[in-house]
N, C-alpha and C positions, 0 to 999 in steps of 0.2 A: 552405091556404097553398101546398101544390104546385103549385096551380095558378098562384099569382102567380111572373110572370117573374123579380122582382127577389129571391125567395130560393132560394138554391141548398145543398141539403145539408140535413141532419140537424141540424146544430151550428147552423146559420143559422137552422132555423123553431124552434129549442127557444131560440135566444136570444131571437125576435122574441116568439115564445108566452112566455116568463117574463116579458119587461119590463111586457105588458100584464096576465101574474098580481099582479107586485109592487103594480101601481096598485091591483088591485081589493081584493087582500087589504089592503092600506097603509089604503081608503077604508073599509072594513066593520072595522077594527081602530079606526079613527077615530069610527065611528059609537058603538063600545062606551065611547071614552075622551070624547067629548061627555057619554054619559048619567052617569060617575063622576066626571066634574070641572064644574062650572057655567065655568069661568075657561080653557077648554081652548081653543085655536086653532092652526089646523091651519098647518104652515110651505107648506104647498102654497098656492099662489093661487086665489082661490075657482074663476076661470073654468078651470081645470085640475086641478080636481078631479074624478076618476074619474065619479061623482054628476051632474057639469053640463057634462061633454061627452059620454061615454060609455055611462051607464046610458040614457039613452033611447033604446029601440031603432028610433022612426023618425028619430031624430038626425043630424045632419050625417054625409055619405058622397059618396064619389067623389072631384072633385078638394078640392073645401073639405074634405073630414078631412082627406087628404093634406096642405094646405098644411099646417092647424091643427098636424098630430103636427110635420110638418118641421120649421116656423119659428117654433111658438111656445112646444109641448111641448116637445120636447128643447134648444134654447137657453135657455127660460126655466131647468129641471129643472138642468140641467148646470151654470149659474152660480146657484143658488139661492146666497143671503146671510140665512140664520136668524139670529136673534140668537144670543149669544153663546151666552145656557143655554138654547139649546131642542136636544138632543141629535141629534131625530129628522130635524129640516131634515138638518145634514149625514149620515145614513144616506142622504137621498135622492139627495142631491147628490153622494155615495160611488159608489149605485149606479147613476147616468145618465150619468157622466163619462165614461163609455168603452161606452157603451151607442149601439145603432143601430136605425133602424126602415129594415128592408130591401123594406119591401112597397113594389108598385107602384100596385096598384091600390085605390082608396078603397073601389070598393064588396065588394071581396074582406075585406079588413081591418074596414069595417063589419060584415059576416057573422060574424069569429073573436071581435070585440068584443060583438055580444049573444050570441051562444053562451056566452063567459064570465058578463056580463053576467045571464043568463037562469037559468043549470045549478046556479050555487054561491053560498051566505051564507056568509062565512067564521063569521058569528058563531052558526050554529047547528054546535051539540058532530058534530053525526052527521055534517052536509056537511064540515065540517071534517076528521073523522078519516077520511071515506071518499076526501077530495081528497088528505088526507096518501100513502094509498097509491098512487092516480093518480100524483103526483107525486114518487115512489118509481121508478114505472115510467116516468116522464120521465127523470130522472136516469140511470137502467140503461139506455135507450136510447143515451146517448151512448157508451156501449161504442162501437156501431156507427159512430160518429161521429168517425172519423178518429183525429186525437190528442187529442181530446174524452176520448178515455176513459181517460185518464192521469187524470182528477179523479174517477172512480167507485172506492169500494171494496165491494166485494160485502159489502153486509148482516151474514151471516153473518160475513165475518171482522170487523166491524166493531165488533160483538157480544158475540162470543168476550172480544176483544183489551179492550173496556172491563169486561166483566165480572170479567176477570182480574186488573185490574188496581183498579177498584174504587172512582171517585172519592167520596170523602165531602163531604157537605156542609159548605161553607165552602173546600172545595181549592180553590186556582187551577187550572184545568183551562187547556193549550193545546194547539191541533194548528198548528202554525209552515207548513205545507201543505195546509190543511185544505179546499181544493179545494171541493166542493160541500156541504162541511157533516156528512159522515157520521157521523164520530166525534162531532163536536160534540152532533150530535142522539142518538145511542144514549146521550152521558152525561149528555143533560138527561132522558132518559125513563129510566135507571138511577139517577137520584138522586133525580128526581120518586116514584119505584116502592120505592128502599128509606127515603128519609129526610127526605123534606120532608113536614112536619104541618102548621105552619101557615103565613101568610100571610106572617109573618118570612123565614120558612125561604124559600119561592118569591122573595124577595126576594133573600135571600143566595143562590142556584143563578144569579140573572138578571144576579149582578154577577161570577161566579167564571169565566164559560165566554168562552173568548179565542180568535182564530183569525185569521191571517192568507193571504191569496192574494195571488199575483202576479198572473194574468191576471182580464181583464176578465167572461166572460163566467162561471167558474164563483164569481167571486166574486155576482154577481147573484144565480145559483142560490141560492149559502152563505145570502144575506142574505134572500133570500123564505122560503129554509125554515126560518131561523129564527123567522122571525114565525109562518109555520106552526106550530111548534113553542112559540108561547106568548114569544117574548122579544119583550119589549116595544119597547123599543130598542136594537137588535142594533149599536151603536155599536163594540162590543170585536172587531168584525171588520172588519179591516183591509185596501186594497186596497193591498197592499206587498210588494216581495219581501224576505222573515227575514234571507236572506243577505247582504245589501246596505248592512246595518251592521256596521261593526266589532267583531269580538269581542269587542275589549274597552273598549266602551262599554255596552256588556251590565250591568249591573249587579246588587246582593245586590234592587233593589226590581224588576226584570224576572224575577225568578226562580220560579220554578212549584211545585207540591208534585205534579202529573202531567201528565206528555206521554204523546199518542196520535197517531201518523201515521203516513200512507202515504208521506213523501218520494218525488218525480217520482225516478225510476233512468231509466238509458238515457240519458240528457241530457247537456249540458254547459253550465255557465255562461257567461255574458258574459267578456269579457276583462277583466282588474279586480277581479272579485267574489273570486279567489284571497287579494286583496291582504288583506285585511277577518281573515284567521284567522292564524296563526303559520305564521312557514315549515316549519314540519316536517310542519303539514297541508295543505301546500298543493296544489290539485289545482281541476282545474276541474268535476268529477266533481261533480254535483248531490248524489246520496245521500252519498255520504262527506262531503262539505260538513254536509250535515243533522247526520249522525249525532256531528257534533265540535262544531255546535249544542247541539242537545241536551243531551248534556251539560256542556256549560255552562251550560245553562240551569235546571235541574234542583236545587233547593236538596236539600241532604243529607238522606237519608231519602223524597229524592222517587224516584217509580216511574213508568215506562215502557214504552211500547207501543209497539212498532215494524216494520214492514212491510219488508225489506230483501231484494234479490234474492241470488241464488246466489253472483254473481262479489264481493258485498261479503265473504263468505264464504272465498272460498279467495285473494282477491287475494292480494299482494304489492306489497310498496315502499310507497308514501304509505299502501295500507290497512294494511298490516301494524303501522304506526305507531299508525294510530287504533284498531287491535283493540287494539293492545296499551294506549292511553293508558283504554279503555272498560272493558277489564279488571283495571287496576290502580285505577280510581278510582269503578267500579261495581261492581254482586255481579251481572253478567247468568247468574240461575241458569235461565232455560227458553230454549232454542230451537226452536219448534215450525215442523218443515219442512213444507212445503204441497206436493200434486204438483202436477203439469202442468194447467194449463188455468184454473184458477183465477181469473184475468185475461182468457180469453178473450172477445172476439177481439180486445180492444187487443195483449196479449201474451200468447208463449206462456213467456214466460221463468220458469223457476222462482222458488219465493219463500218466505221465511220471516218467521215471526213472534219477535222478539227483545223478552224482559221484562227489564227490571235495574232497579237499585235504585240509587241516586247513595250516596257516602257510604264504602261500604266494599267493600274488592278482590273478586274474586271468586274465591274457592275450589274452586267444582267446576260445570259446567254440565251442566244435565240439556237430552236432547233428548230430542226426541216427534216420530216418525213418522208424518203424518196420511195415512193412507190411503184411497184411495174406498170408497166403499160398494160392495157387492155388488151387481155385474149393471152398474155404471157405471167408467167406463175414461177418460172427460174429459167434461168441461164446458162446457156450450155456453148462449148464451140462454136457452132452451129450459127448459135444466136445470143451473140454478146451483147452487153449493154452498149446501146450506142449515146451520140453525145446529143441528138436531138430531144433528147429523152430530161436533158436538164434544163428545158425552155421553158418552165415553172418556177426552178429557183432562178435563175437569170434575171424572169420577168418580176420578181419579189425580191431580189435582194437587194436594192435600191429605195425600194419604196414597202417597207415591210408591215405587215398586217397580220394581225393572227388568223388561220384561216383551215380548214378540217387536217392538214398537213403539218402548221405551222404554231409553233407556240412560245413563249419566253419565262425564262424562268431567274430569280435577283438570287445575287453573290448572297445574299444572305441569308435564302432558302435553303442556296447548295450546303451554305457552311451550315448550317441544321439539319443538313443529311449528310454529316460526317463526308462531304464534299464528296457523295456518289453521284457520276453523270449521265448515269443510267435513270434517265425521268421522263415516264410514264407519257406518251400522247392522252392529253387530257380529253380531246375529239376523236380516241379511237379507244374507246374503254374495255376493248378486248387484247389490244397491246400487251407484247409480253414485258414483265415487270420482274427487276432483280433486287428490286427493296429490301435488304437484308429486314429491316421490320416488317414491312408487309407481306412478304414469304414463310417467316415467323410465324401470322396471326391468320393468314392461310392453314400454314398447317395444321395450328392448335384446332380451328375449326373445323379442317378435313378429322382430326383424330375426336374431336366430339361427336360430330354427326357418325362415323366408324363407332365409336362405342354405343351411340341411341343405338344405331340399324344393329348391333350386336348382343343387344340387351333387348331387343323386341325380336330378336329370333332365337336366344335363349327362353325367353316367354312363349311364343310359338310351340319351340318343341317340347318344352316342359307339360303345355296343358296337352298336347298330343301324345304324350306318354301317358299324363293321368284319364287321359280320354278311352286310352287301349288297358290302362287297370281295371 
């Protein structure tokens, strides 16, 4: 693909390389639902099935594939019209809609088509689980990938944050951001792993897991790796943005028993999307948006995972509102603070993991300090955070002690610091500290001791001048 002129970037050959995974795995999932239903027919058109343009590998190439994908694949795909109950038509037509084929050349593209064509059976167990990893390290590539990598959460925390959190089978599971699938897929493989036995069960897990994207390309992503991941008709992921309904159209039957998300931070919404929540949260602030989502979204006794930067933390004004509306109407009992680099190299911005519980106030929040490992100082590609790295909180979050990591802090301290969640490890007194007071009385004392040291070497040079009279 780098070789072809017409794609430029990382984000550009990972989209063109998924559109042609989704056909192949779409056609080899199709092959399995032919031999379990005699009555099966495929919403794709036969001559545009993966099978009768693509798997032969002396097959059409050059300019005729060219035309073929330009003007007959992606217009046909893009307007597909399934019948009413065939579910899986509109998956496709979900995911072509905003979908592009950036290659220039036919006989380059013929090359990446039997390479797929040739390497992978989606329906043997082995190619399957060895391509799930491959496609693992597809998605972690988009780190590199400009602002592509605002849709990656590193495995590990991905992990953590569902296991914590726990979905049972039968929960409505959503991530309302769920970008390329992450969380999604960690709570089909946690639910597959503690609680589905039988065929039922895989049943009820394949109708519970929800997820919406705004943009185009890592919704692709979300929607192939769910098929990877065994969901049959990945329907319940939606190419939408969450924000862009009004609150309070939200309803008791949209409402979840678990969220898990990374909400995009750093951003800002459209003009309008403010309008959609009550004025007292109003803001164009993406994550704060999410997080007055959420819980809304959240029926009582439901639990959450959430991924939220520093400054959502010590803000002020519109946040100060939604910590406090978060705190009176959740129990957010863990904050697990993440260091530096974590995010690397989309971002260096710090980040925490925020659990709470809809339903009832919150009483006392426990934090956990997650510190690198020994001999490591940041993270990089290379060397991401992995998930054994969280067998500290695991082994503490059950049985909790305050301990040089560990500390808890009452609803009624917060609300005496104008409910900032930015607080101080009390066993690490070098911790950095965004106290709006204590940065204050900082300062004034850095600008005193600046004026002694400025007034003792006005004195200095004074008598060194009368020394040379």
């Amino acid at each position: 693909m780098r070789k072809d002129v017409g794609v430029d970037g990382d984000a550009q050959r990972i989209g063109q390389l998924v559109w042609m995974l989704f056909l192949k795995i779409y056609d080899d999932r199709e092959t399995e639902w032919e031999l379990l239903d005699d009555n099966y027919r495929s919403p794709v058109p036969q001559r545009l099935r993966w099978r009768n343009w693509a798997a032969d590998t002396e097959g059409i190439t050059g300019d005729e594939l060219l035309e073929f994908v330009n003007n007959k694949l992606f217009p046909t795909l893009k307007n597909l019209t399934p019948p009413a109950d065939d579910p899986r038509g509109f998956v496709i037509r979900a995911v072509f809609e905003d979908a592009y084929n950036y290659m220039k050349s036919g006989q380059l593209m013929r090359q990446v088509i039997n390479k797929i064509s040739e390497g992978i059976d989606f329906n043997k167990a082995q190619d399957r689980h060895l391509f799930g990893d491959l496609y693992e390290q597809i998605l972690r590539d988009l780190q590199n990938a400009g602002n592509a990598g605002e849709y990656y959460t590193p495995r590990a925390v991905t992990q953590f944050m569902v296991e914590r959190v726990d979905p049972k089978l039968g929960e409505k599971v959503l991530d309302p951001a769920c970008g390329t699938g992450g969380f999604l897929t960690c709570t089909i493989e946690h639910v597959r792993k503690q609680y589905v036995k039988t065929v039922e069960d895989e049943k009820q897990l394949q109708a519970s897991i929800h997820g919406v994207e705004k943009k185009p390309l890592p919704h692709l992503l979300c929607t192939t790796n769910m098929l990877l991941h065994g969901i049959d008709v990945p329907t319940q992921i939606r190419h939408d943005n969450t924000l862009s309904r009004p609150l309070r159209d939200y309803g008791p039957r949209d409402r979840v028993e678990v969220i898990v998300t990374n909400p995009p931070f750093g951003g800002m919404e459209e003009d309008g999307i403010e309008q959609n929540f009550p004025a007292t949260y109003r803001t164009r602030e993406t994550a704060d948006l999410f997080l007055v989502l959420i819980t809304h979204l959240l029926k009582d006794g439901g639990r959450a995972a959430v991924v939220l930067p520093d400054g959502t933390l010590f803000g002020e004004g519109i946040k100060t509102r939604i910590k406090q509306h978060l705190l009176e109407t959740c129990s957010l009992h863990t904050i697990v603070r993440l260091p530096n680099g974590v995010f690397n190299p989309y971002t260096g911005i710090k980040t925490n993991l925020l659990f709470f519980t809809k339903g009832t106030s919150t009483q006392e929040v426990w934090f956990y300090e997650h510190p690198y490992p020994p001999g490591v100082t940041s993270y990089n590609k290379t060397k991401p955070m992995r998930i054994e790295e969280f067998e500290a909180e695991r082994a503490w979050w059950h049985n909790r002690v305050e301990n040089e990591y560990a500390w808890k802090v009452s609803a009624d301290d917060i609300k005496a610091r104008n409910y900032n969640l930015d607080i101080k490890n009390p066993h690490s007194p070098d911790a950095e500290v965004h106290d709006p007071d204590t940065l204050l009385a900082d300062y004034a004392a850095l600008q005193q001791r600046i004026g002694r040291t400025r007034d003792k070497l006005k004195a200095v040079l004074a008598a060194a001048l009368e020394g040379k009279a």
